[in-house]
N, C-alpha and C positions, 0 to 999 in steps of 0.2 A: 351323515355317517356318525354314529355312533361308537368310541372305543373304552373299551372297559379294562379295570386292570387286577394284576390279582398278585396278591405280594404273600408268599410264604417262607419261612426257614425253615431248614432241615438238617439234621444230622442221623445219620444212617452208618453207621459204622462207617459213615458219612455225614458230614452238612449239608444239607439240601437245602436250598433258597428260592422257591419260587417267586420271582422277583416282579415279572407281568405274565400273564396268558391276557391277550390283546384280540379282541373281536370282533369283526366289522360286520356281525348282525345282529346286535344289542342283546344277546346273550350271554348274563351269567351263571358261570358255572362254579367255579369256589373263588370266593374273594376272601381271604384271611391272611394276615402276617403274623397270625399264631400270639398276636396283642389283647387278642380280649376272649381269649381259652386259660381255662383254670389252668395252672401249674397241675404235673402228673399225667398219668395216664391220656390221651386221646381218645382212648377208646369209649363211644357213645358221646363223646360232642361232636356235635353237627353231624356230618354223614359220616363219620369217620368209623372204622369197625378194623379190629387185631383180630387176624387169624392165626397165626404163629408169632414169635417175636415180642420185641418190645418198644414200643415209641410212646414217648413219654414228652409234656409242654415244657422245658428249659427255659432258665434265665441266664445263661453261662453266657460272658460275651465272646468267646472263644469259638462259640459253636453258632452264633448268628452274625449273616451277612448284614442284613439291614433291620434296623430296628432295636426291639430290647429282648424280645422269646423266637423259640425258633421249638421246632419239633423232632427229638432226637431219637434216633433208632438203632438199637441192639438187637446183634442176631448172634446168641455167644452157641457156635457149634449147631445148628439150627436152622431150620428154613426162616424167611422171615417174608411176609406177606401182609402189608396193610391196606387196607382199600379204604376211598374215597367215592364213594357213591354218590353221584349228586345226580344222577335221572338213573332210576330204576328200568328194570326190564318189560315194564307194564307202560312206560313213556317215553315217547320218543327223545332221543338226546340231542345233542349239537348235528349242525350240518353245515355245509359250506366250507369253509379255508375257518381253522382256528388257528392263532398263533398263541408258542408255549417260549416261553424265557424264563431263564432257571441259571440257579448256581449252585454247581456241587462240590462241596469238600472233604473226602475220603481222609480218614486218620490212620484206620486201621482194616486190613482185610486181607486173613489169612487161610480159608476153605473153601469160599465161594464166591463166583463172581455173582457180582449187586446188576440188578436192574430195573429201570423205570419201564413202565408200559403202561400202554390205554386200548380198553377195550371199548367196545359195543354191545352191549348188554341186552339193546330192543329186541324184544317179542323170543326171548331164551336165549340171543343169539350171546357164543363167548368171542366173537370174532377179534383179535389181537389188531388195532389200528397203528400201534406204531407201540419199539423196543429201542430201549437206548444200554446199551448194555457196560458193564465196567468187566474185566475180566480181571483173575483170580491175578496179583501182583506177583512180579519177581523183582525183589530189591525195595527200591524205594519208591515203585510205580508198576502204573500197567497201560494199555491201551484201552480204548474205549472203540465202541461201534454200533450201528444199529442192523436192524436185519431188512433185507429186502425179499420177502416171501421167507424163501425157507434159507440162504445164504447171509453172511455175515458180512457189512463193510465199512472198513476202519474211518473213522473219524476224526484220532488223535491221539495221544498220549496223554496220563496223568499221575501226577505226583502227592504222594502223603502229604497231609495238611496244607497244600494250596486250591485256593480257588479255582473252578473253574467253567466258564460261563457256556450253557448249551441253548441254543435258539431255535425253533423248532417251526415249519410251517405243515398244518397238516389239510391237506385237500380230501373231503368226505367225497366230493363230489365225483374226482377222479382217480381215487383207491390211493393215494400216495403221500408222502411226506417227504422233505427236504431238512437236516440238520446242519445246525454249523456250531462248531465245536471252537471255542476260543476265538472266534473272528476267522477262521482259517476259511477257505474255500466253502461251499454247500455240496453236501453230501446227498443224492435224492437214492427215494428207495419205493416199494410198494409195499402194498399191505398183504 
């Protein structure tokens, strides 16, 4: 058995830390801690591509979990949507059970609520495998959640400028995913 690991930062009107995605079919899909990407922009290294928005390689140690860069994203009044493409629509992508471990740290978020998702891209398809959502804050926090089909359900609470760790199992095989938010219970959902 093979396990691969994938260490990223982020900041997203947030810090995002992709810390491990873990795979037990020797499968890599993005392995980078945002350590050997030029400063600036992201967009057009490696698979990366800005649709709206801005995410940009930082060295601020403020804004990275682990390591020295982290990849920081601005969405001021604005959609913000960055993709990672790493198997196009022309190739078949992951299957099996992926595991996703991540750290996020929200500073500021005052319009809209932030969300991670992955899709399925094969042969045209935009099919949505899994949404991890922040919603719009009141005060010094908001909740978080993911969806199961077309419903919403909570996973936890989060606060401006703390960490916060999300762990993810996603099952191709059998249309579903299971999250845990801070160590708390797991949350299962479908796709």
């Amino acid at each position: 058995m093979k396990i691969n690991r994938i260490h990223k930062s982020t900041l997203v009107i947030t810090v995002l830390s992709l810390l491990s995605v873990l795979q037990l079919n020797a499968q890599d899909i993005l392995i980078t801690s945002f350590e050997s990407n030029a400063l600036g922009s992201i967009n057009g290294q490696g698979d990366w591509d800005i649709e709206t928005g801005t995410a940009t390689v930082v060295n601020e140690a403020s804004r990275v979990h682990t390591g020295s860069q982290s990849l920081n994203f601005v969405a001021n009044s604005q959609s913000m949507v960055v993709h990672n493409i790493s198997y196009g629509s022309s190739e078949p992508g992951v299957t099996g059970i992926v595991y996703v471990d991540m750290f996020v740290k929200i500073n500021a978020m005052a319009e809209k609520d932030f969300a991670i998702s992955g899709y399925d891209l094969f042969g045209g398809s935009e099919k949505r495998t899994f949404v991890i959502e922040f919603d719009t804050p009141e005060g010094s926090g908001g909740t978080a959640q993911i969806f199961n089909g077309g419903s919403r359900a909570y996973i936890g609470n989060y606060t401006f400028g703390t960490w916060n760790r999300i762990s993810a199992r996603v099952d191709y095989n059998n249309a579903g995913y299971q999250v845990i938010f801070n160590g708390r219970e797991a949350v299962s959902a479908s796709f």
